[in-house]
C-alpha positions as CSV (number, residue, x, y, z in Angstrom):
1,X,-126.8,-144.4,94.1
2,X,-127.6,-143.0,97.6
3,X,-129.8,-145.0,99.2
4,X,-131.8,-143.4,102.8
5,X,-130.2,-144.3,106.2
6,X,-133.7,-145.9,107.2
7,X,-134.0,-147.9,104.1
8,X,-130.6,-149.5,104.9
9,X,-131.3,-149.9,108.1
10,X,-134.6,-152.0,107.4
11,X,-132.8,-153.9,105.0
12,X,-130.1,-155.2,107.6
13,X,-132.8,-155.9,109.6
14,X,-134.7,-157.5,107.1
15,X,-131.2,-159.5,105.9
16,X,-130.4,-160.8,110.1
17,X,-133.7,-162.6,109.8
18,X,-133.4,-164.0,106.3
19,X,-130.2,-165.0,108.1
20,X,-131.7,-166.6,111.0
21,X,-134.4,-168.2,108.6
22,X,-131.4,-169.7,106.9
23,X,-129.9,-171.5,109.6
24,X,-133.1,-172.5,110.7
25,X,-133.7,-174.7,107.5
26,X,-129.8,-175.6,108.5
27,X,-131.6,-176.8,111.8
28,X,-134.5,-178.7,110.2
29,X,-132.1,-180.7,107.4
30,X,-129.8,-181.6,110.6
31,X,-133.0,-182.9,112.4
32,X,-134.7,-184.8,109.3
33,X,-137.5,-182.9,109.7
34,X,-140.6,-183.4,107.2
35,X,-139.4,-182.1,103.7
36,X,-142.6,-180.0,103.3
37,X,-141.6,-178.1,106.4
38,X,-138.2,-177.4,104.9
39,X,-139.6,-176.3,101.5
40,X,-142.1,-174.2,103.5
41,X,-139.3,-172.5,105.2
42,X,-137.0,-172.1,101.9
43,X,-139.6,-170.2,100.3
44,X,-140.6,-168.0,103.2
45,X,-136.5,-166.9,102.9
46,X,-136.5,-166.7,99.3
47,X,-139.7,-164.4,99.6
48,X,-138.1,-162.5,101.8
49,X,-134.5,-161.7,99.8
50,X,-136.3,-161.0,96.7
51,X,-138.5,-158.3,98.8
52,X,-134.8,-156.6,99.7
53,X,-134.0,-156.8,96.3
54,X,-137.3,-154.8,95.3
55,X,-137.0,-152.2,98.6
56,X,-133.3,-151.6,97.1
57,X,-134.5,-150.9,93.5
58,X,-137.3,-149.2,94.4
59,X,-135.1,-146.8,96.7
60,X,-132.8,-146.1,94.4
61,X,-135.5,-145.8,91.2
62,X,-136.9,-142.5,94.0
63,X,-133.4,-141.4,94.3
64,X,-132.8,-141.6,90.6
65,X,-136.2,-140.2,89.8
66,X,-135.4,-137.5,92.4
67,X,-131.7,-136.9,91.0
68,X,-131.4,-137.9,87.2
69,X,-128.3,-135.5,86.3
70,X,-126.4,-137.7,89.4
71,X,-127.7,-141.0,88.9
72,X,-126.8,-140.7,85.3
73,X,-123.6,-139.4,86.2
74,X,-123.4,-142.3,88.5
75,X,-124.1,-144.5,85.7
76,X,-127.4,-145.5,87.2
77,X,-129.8,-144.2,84.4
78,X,-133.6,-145.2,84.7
79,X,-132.8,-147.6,82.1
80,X,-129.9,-149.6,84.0
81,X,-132.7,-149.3,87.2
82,X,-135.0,-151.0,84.9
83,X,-132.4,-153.8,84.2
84,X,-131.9,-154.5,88.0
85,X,-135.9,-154.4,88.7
86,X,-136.0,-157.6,85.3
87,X,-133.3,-159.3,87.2
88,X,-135.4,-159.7,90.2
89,X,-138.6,-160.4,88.7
């Protein structure tokens, strides 16, 4: 599965502040700060990987939609996209 340049690129972005996010809640355990605060932030991350997880499936659904004889050849049919979208959700 070929996924676009920019979509990558957003999604390394989008990963270096899940990343920062997470050593943030590192921060706040450190610190004994109020354990609403930290479930507040643990969330805000976990939103935030599961919305890479969807940008990647739904780039590579397009590129499969847009190239079925490859995908399938690439052993990505529509129906193993479907299985990585169910994973997620």
């Amino acid at each position: 599965m070929q996924l676009p340049e920019e979509t990558v690129e957003d999604l390394l972005k989008r990963l270096k502040r899940i990343e920062g996010q997470v050593r943030g809640i590192q921060s706040m355990l450190s610190e004994e700060r109020d354990c609403r605060d930290v479930v507040t932030q643990v969330s805000a991350a976990t939103k935030a990987l599961e919305q890479v997880g969807f940008s990647i499936v739904a780039a590579g659904l397009t590129w499969c939609i847009a190239n079925p004889k490859q995908s399938a050849d690439e052993g990505y049919a529509i129906e193993d996209v479907k299985k990585m979208f169910l994973k997620l959700a």
